[in-house]
Structure formats: C-alpha cells, structure tokens
C-alpha positions in Angstrom: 25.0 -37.1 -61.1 23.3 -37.7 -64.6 24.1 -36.1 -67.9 20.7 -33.9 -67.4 21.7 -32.6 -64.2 25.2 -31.4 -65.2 23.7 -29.8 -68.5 21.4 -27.9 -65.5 24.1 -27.0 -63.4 26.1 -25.4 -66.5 22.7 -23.6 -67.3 22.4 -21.9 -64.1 25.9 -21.2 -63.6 26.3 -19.2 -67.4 23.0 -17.7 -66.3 24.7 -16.5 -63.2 28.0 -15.5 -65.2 25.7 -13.3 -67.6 23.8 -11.7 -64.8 26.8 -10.4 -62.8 28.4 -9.5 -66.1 24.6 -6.9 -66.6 25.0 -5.5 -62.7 28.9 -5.0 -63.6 27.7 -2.8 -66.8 25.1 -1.0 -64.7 27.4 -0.2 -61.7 29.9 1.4 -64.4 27.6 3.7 -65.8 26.4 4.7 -62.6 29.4 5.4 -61.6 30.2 7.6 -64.8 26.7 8.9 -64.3 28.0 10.4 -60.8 24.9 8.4 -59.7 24.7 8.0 -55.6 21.9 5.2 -56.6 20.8 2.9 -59.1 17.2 1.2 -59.4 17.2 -1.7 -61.4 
C-alpha cells in the first residue's frame, strides 16, 4: 500500500465519519419533531 492510497482511505473513511455524524443530527430532530418520516 503507498503513501497515496492510505491518504485515500483516511479521506473516505472521515468522509464516512462526517456523514453518519449529519444522518445522526437529522434523526434527532426528527425525533424531537414527532416526525414518523424524514426526506433527506
């Protein structure tokens, strides 16, 4: 594995850390909402 592809991997994986992170903020206002669904 090369310096470029481990630099890749970390880029996808804090991509995938801040995307959860946005569906775990729009879940909790949902459910404060009383929402029964959300449309993202």
């Amino acid at each position: 594995m090369t310096i470029m592809e481990e630099v890749n991997n970390g880029e996808i994986i804090q991509r995938g850390i801040e995307d959860f992170r946005d569906v775990q903020r729009y879940m909790l206002l949902a459910r404060k909402e009383n929402a029964t669904e959300t449309l993202c």
